[in-house]
Structure formats: C-alpha cells, structure tokens
MISE-328645 format. One record per residue (C-alpha): x, y, z. Coordinates in steps of 0.5 Angstrom, whole numbers, padded with zeros to 4 digits, always signed. Layout:
N
XYZ/...
END
This chain:
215
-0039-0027+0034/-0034-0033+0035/-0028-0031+0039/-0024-0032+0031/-0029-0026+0030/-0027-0022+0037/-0020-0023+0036/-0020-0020+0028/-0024-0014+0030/-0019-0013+0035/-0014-0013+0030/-0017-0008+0025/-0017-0004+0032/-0010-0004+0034/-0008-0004+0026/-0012+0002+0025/-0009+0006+0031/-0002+0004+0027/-0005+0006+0020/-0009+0013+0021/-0007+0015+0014/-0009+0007+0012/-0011+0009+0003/-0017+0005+0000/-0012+0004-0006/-0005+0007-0008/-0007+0008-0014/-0008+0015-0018/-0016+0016-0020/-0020+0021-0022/-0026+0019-0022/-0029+0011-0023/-0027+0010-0031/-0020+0012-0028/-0021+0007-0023/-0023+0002-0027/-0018+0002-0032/-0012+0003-0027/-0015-0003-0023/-0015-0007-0030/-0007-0004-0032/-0004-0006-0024/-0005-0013-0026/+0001-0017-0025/+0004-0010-0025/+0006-0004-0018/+0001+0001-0017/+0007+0005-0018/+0009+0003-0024/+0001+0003-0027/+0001+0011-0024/+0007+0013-0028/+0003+0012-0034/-0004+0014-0033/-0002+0021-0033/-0001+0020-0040/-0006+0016-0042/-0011+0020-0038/-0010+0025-0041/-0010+0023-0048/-0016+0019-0047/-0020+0022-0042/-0027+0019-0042/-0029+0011-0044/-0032+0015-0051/-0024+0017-0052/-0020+0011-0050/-0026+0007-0054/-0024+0010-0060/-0016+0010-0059/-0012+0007-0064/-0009+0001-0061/-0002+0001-0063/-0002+0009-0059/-0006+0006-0053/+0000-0001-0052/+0005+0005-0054/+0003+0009-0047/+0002+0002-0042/+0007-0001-0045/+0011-0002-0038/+0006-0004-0034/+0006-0012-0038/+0003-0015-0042/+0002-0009-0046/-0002-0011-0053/-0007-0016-0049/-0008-0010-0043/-0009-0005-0049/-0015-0009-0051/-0017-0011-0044/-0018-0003-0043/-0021+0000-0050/-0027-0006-0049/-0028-0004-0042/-0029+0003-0045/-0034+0001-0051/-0037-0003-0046/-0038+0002-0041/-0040+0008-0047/-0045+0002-0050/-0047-0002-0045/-0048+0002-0039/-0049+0010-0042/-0042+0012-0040/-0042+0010-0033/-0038+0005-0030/-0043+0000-0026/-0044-0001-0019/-0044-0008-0018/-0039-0015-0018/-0044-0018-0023/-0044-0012-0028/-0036-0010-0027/-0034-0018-0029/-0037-0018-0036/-0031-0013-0037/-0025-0016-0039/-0019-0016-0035/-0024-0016-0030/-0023-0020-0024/-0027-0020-0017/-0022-0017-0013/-0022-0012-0019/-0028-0011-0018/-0028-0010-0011/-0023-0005-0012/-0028+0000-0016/-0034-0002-0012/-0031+0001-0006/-0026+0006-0008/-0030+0009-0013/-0037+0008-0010/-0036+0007-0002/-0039-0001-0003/-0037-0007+0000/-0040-0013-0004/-0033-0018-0002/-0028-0016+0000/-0020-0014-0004/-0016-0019-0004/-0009-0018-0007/-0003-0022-0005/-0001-0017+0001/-0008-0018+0004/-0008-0026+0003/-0002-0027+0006/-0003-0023+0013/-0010-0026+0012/-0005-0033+0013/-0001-0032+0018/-0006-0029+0022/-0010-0035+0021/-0016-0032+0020/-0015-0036+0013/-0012-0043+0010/-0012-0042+0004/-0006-0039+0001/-0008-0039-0006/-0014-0039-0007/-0017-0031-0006/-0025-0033-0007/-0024-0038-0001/-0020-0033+0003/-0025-0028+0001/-0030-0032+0003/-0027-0034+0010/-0026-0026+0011/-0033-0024+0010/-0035-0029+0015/-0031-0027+0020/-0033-0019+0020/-0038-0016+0019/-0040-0013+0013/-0039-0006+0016/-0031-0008+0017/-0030-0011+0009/-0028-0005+0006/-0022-0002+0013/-0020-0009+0013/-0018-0010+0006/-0015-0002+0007/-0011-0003+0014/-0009-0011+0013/-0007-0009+0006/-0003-0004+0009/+0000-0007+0015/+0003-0012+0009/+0006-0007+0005/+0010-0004+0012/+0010-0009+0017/+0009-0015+0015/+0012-0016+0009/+0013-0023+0006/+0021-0022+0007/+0024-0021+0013/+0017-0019+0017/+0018-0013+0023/+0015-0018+0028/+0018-0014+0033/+0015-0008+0033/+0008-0010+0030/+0003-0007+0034/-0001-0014+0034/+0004-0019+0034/+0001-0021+0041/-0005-0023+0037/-0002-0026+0031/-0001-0034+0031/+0005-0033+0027/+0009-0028+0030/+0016-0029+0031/+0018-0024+0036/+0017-0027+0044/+0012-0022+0047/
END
C-alpha cells in the first residue's frame, strides 16, 4: 500500500474512534424500495427535508405496485417540498413500474441495474447497493464527501464525483469503501464543515494537509 494509502486508513482509524454512531445514510427507509425512492427525492434536497415527507408517501404508497399506479398530481402534492417536485413525482412512479415490470418487485443488486431508473445516478446507486444490501461496487460520493475528500488530498477533483470516486477506490481497499463514505461524510457534516471548519478539535488535523490549526 502507498504511504497516500497508509495515511487514508489511519484516518478512517482516527475518524471512526471520533464517529462511533457514524450512519450509512441519515435517510429514514424500511426496506430497498424506500431506500430507493428517499435517495431518488434527496436530490438537490436535505435528508431532513426528504424524511419529513416519506412518512406520507410511504405510507399512502407503500410498495413499487402502489407508487406505480399513483395519480401523479397526489404523489407531486405529497414531495412538493423536496423541489423539482412534477419531475421527481415522475422520477419516482417510473422506478416503481420499473422495479414492479422489470425486476419482479424487487429493487436490483447492482450499479448497471440501478442506473436504468430515472433520476438515478451512481452515487444513488451506490447509496441503495450499500445501505440496503451491505455491497460496495464504488463508493458514495455527496458534496460533504468530496470536499473533505479535497482537503484532505486524497483527491483533486473538486467537481467531478466519477473521478473523485475513482481515486477514492484506488486508494482504499475495497473493504474500507463503504466506512469511508459513512465516517468522511459524517466528519463533513460535523467537523469539517465547508464554513468555518473545526480544525482545532479535529481528531485528524495532523494528518490533513489542509488543516487550519498549528498542531
């Protein structure tokens, strides 16, 4: 393993002592067609905001058949906060029919199944494949995780997740992508923040090139 590569693990090693409650999403889900659907209403949306209205939406349309066969106008209605809400109502009933039609029911277990839905991307499906199903094909890649990625120099790419990701996967074992994604995206959200980054108490501040605090 390069010394990039030693540098990376120790860092997981510290962040995880720091993140023992670490989540693999802060999404609300039951099941893999929840999962799916909550992934595909986070886009350009918080996970707060997506967990506020799937209760309804679960609730009312509870399995792929359900949601496929909604009338529209009520689906949009129920996720109208989440944005874009007539193109992500739509996003959601095709998956739906897709998974009912396509795959008997069942959400796929893999990135080249998962991105023929639409509204789908990579990252999504990356999401559904770890969190639902414990399998790690790449790794997440969300705006918290590929900027730390960056200022931790595991990266230069600040705008393009497929090369991000890439570098990510080289760089780790294969066993550490789906903690990587889970403990960098929580040291985003808490530590190092895009404003005002607590360099000062970070638990890795001595391993991270862009640090702010003498140490």
């Amino acid at each position: 393993m390069s010394d990039e590569g030693k540098r990376a693990i120790e860092v997981l090693r510290k962040l995880a002592k720091a993140y023992p409650d670490a989540p693999c999403t802060y999404l609300n889900y039951n099941n893999p067609f929840e999962i799916t659907i909550a992934t595909i209403l986070s886009a350009r949306a918080t996970d707060a905001g997506v967990n506020k209205v799937t209760p309804k939406l679960f609730a009312k349309y509870p399995t792929p058949k359900k949601l496929a066969e909604a009338d529209t106008d009520e689906v949009a209605t129920i996720i109208r906060s989440t944005g874009a809400y007539n193109k992500k109502t739509e996003y959601i009933t095709k998956t739906a029919r897709m998974i009912l039609e396509d795959f008997g029911g069942e959400v796929p277990k893999t990135i080249e199944e998962l991105v023929r839905f639409p509204g789908v991307s990579r990252k999504t499906a990356n999401v559904v494949l770890q969190v639902a199903f414990d399998i790690a094909e790449g790794v997440v890649m969300d705006t918290h995780i590929m900027r730390v990625s960056l200022k931790l120099g595991f990266t230069e790419y600040e705008k393009k997740p497929e090369k991000t990701e890439k570098d990510i996967m080289q760089l780790i074992p294969k066993d550490k992508w789906i903690s990587y994604a889970r403990i960098i995206g929580t040291h985003g959200r808490r530590t190092c923040k895009s404003r005002n980054p607590m360099c000062s108490t970070c638990a890795v501040n001595n391993l991270c090139p862009s640090s702010e605090y003498e140490n």
